[in-house]
C-alpha positions as a printed NumPy array, in Angstrom:
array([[  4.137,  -7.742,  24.22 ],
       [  0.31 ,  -7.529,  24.803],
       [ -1.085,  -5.649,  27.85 ],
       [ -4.349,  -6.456,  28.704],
       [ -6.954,  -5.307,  31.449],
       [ -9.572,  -6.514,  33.611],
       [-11.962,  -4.514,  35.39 ],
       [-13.926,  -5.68 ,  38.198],
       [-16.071,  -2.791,  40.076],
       [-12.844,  -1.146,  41.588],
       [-10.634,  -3.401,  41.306],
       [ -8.652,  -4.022,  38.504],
       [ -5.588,  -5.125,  36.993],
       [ -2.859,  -4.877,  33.631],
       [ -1.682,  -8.458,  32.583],
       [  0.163, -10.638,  30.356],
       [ -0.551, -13.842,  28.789],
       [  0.996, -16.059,  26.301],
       [ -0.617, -19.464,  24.988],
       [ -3.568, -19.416,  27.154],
       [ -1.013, -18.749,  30.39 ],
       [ -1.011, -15.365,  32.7  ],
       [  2.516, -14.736,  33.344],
       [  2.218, -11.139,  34.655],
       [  0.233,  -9.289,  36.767],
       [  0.132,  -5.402,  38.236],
       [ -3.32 ,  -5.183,  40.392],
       [ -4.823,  -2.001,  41.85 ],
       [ -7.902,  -0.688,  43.278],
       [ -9.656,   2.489,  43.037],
       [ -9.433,   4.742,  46.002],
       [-12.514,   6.996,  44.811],
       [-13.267,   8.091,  41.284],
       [-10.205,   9.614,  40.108],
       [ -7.406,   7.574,  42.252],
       [ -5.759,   4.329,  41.295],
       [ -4.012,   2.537,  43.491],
       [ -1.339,   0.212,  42.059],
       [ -0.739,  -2.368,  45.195],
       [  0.809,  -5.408,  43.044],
       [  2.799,  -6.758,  40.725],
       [  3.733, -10.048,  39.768],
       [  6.163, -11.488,  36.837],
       [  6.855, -14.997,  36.271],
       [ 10.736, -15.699,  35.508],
       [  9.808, -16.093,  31.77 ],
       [  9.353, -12.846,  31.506],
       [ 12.223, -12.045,  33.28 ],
       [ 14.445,  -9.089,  31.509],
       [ 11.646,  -8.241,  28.96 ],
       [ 10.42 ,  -5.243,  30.903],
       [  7.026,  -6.942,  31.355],
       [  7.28 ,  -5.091,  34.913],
       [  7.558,  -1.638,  32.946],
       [  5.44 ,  -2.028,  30.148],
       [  2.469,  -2.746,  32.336],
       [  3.275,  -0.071,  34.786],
       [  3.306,   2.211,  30.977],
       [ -0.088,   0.691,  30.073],
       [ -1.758,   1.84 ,  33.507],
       [ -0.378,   5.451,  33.069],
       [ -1.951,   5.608,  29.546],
       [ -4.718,   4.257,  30.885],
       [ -5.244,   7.311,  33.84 ],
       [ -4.132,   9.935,  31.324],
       [ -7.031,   8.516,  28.641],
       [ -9.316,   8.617,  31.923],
       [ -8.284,  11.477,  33.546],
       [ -6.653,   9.943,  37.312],
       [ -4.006,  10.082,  38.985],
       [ -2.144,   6.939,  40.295],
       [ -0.255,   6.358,  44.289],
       [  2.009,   3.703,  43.364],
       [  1.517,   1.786,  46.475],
       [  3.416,  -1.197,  45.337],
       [  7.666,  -1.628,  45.997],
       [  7.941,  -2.283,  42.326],
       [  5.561,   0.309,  40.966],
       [  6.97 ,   3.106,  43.452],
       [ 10.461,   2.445,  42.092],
       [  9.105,   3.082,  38.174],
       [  7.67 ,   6.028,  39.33 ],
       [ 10.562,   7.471,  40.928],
       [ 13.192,   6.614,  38.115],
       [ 10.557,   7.954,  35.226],
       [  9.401,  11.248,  37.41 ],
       [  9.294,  14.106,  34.735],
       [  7.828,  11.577,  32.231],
       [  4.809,  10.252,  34.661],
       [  4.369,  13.298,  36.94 ],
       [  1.204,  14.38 ,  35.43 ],
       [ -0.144,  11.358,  36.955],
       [  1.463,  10.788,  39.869],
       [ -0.75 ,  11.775,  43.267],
       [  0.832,  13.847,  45.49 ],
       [  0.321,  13.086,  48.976],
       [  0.58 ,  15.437,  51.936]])
């Protein structure tokens, strides 16, 4: 499965599409220059059970370890990665007060 990214001044997002069609989506923002903020994502039902969810979720941790930030996993769906892969994406994670 092929993650891709967009990047729009601070907003950005990791996606998916097959034949022409977008049929995943995990949006965020950045909340300065070394914050991402992960505050959607989106996967259509045939994705369903492929870990689309995951891999994207992967794909923006790569992506702030190659660039040096740290990510608040604002969204439900995010948050819940986070938590259930803690040692393995704790470098990245932002700690909040």
């Amino acid at each position: 499965m092929n993650i891709l990214q967009r990047k729009d001044g601070t907003k950005g997002s990791f996606y998916i599409e097959e034949n022409g069609q977008q049929l995943a989506e995990m949006t965020y923002s950045m909340g300065g220059p070394s914050l991402m903020i992960i505050d959607h994502t989106e996967v259509d039902d045939a994705l369903r059970g492929k870990n689309a969810g995951y891999q994207m979720v992967h794909k923006a941790v790569e992506y702030a370890r190659a660039n040096n930030l740290k990510i608040f996993p604002l969204c439900p769906f995010a948050n819940s990665i986070f938590k259930k892969k803690a040692d393995e994406f704790a470098d990245v994670l932002h700690k909040t007060q």
